[in-house]
C-alpha positions as CSV (number, residue, x, y, z in Angstrom):
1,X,0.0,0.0,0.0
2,X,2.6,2.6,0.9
3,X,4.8,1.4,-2.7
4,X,1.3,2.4,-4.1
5,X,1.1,5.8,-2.7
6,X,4.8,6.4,-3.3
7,X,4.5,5.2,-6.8
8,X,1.1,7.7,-7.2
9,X,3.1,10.5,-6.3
10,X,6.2,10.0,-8.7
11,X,3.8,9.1,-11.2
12,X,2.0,12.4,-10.4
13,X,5.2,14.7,-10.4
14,X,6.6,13.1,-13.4
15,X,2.4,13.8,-15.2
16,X,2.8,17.7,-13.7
17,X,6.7,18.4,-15.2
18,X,5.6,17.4,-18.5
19,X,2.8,19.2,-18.4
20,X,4.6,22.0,-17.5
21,X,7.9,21.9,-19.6
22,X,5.4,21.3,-22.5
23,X,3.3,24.2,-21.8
24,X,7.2,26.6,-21.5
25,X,8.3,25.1,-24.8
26,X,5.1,25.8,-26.2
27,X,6.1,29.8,-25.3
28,X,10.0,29.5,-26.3
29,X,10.7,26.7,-28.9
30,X,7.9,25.9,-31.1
31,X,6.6,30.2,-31.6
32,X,10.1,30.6,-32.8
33,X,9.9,28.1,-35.6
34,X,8.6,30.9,-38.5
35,X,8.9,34.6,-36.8
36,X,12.8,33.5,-36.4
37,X,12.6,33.4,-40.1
38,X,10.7,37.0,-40.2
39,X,12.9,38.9,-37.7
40,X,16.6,37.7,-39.4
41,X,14.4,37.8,-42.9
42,X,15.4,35.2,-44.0
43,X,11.7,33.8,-44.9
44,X,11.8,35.1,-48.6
45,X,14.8,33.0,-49.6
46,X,12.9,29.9,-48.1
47,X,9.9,31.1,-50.2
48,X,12.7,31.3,-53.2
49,X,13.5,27.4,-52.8
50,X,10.5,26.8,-54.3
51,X,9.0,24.5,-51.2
52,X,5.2,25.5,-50.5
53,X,4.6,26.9,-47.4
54,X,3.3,23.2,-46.0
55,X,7.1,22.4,-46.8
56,X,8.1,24.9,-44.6
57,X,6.1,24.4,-41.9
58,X,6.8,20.6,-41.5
59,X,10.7,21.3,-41.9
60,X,10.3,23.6,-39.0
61,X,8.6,22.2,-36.7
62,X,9.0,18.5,-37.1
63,X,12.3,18.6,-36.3
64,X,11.1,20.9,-32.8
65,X,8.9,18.4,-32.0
66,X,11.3,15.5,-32.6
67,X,13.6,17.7,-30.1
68,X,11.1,17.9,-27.5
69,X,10.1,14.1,-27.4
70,X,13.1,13.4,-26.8
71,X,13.6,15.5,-23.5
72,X,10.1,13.8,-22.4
73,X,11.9,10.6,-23.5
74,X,14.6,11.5,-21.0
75,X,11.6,11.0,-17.9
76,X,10.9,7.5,-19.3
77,X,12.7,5.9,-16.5
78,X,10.9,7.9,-13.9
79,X,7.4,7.0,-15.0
80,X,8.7,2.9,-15.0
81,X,10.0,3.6,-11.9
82,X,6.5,5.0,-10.6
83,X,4.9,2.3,-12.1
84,X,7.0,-0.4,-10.8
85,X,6.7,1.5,-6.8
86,X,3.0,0.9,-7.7
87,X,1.2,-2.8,-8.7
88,X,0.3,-0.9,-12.0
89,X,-1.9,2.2,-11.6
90,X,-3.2,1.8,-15.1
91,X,-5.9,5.1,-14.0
92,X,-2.8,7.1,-13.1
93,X,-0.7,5.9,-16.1
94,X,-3.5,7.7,-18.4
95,X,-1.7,10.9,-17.3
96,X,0.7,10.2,-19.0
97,X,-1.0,10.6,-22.4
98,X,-2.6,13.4,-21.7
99,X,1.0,14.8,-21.3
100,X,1.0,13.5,-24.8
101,X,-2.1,15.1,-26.0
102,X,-0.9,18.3,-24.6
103,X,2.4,18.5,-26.0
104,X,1.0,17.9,-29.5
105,X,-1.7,20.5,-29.0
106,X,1.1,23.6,-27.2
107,X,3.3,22.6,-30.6
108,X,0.6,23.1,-33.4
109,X,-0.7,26.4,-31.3
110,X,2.5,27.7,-31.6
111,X,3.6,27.1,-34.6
112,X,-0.2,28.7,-35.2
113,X,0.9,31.9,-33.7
114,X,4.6,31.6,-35.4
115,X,2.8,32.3,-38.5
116,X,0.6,34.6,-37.8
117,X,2.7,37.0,-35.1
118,X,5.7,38.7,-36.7
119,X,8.0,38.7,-33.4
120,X,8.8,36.1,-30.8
121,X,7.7,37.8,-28.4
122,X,4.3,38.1,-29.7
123,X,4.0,34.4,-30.7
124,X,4.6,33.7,-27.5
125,X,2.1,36.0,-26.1
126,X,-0.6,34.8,-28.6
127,X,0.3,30.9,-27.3
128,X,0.0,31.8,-24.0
């Protein structure tokens, strides 16, 4: 029983970093991917490559997401170590998920406002 709690709460800490490191590189990493390109203006010699703009976009922030699995990957041992504490806590576990669900969501909003704010700054504003 007290594996089980301790297991809960790791499993709960581990759930609440991601969900916060994903919501922070939804305001830093991914609303730099295109108003980076804007503020060194450098976006018109991309346009000149003759990619489309979907092109562009999935250049950009596939490889941002890519970077930021892999830091969640990086708390992998945690969450097996939260479920080995605990006999399974397949309701808790779901958390987990969600983290996922989140993360995909904060990227695509950003990468939203990347397009649509000229600055950083403002991308990351409109995110938030």
């Amino acid at each position: 029983m007290d594996g089980e709690r301790a297991g809960a709460r790791v499993l709960g800490n581990v759930v609440f970093i991601n969900c916060l490191f994903i919501v922070l590189a939804g305001l830093s990493h991914f609303a730099s991917a295109i108003t980076e390109e804007k503020e060194e203006m450098t976006l018109g010699l991309l346009r000149m490559t003759n990619l489309n703009a979907l092109s562009i976009l999935l250049g950009k922030s596939t490889s941002r997401v890519v970077n930021a699995l892999l830091l969640l990957a990086a708390q992998f041992p945690f969450t097996l170590l939260a479920i080995s504490l605990a006999a399974w806590p397949c309701g808790r576990s779901c958390g987990v998920l969600h983290a996922r669900r989140v993360h995909h969501f904060m990227a695509n909003l950003a990468l939203l406002a990347s397009v649509i704010c000229r600055r950083t700054t403002g991308a990351a504003v409109f995110t938030a």
